[in-house]
PLY file of the C-alpha trace (Angstrom):
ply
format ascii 1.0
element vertex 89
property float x
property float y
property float z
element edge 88
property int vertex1
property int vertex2
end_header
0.00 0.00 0.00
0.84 3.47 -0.53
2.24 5.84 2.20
0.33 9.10 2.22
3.52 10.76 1.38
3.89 8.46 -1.80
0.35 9.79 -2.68
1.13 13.56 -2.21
4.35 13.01 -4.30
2.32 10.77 -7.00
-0.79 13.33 -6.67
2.11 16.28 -7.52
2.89 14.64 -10.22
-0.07 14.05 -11.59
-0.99 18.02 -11.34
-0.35 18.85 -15.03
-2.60 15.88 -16.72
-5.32 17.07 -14.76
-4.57 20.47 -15.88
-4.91 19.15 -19.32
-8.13 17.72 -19.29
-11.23 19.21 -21.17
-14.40 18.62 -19.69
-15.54 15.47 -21.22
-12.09 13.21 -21.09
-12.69 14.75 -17.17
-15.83 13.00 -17.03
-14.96 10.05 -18.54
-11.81 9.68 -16.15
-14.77 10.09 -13.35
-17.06 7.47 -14.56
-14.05 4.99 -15.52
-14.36 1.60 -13.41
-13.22 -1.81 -13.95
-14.86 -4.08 -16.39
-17.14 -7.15 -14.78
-13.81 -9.67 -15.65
-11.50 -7.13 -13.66
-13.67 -6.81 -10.59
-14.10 -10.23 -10.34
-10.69 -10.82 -10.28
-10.18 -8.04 -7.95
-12.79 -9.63 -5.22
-11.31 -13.26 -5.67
-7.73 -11.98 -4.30
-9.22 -9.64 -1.95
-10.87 -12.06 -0.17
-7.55 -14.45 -0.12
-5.47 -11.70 0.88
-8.29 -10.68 3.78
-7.27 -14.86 4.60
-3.50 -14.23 4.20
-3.92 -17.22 1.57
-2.54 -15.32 -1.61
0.35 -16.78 -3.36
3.52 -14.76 -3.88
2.17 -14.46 -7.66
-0.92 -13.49 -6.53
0.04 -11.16 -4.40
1.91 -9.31 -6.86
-0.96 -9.27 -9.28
-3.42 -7.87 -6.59
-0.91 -5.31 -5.25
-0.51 -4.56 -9.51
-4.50 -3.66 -8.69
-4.19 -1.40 -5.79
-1.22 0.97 -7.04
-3.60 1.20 -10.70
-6.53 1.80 -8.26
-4.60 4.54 -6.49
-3.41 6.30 -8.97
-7.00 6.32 -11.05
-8.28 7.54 -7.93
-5.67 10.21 -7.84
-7.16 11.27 -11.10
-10.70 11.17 -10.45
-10.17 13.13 -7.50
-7.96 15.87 -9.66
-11.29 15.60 -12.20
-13.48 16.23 -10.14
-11.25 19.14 -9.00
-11.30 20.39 -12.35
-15.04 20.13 -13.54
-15.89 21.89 -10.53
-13.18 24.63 -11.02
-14.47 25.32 -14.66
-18.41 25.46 -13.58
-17.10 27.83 -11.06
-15.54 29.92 -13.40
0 1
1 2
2 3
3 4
4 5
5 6
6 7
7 8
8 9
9 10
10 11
11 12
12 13
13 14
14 15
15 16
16 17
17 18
18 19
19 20
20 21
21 22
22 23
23 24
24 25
25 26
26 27
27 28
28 29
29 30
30 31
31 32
32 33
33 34
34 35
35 36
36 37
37 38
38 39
39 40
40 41
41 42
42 43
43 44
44 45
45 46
46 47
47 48
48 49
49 50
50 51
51 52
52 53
53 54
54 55
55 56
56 57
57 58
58 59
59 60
60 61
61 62
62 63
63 64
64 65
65 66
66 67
67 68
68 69
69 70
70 71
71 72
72 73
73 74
74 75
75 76
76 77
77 78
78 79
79 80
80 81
81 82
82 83
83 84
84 85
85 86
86 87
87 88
């Protein structure tokens, strides 16, 4: 997992493509979730991890998950940031 300072660093980072959005790629980045398969997947090694029961192979595949969660949630937070800056203005 993430430190908080890894996600200030990662969310700095990430400052100018959220500065670049237009309103509708903003939206999209909002609305973007994982498809059925992914999810799925997701829960299964959730679950085994919740049971300390994932593999070492598995564990790097679900901890693959969690840092592309982060950082799409990094993104839909700067989004959100930015729709509501521009119906501000």
């Amino acid at each position: 997992m993430p430190t908080e300072f890894e996600d200030n660093l990662l969310g700095t980072l990430l400052d100018p493509v959220a500065q670049s959005l237009n309103s509708k790629a903003a939206e999209m980045l909002i609305n973007l979730r994982a498809d059925e398969a992914a999810q799925q997947r997701i829960d299964v090694l959730a679950d085994k991890c919740n049971e300390d029961q994932l593999t070492a192979m598995e564990r790097s595949e679900y901890e693959a998950y969690v840092s592309a969660a982060n950082l799409i949630a990094i993104l839909q937070s700067k989004a959100c940031k930015a729709l509501a800056n521009n119906f501000a203005a």
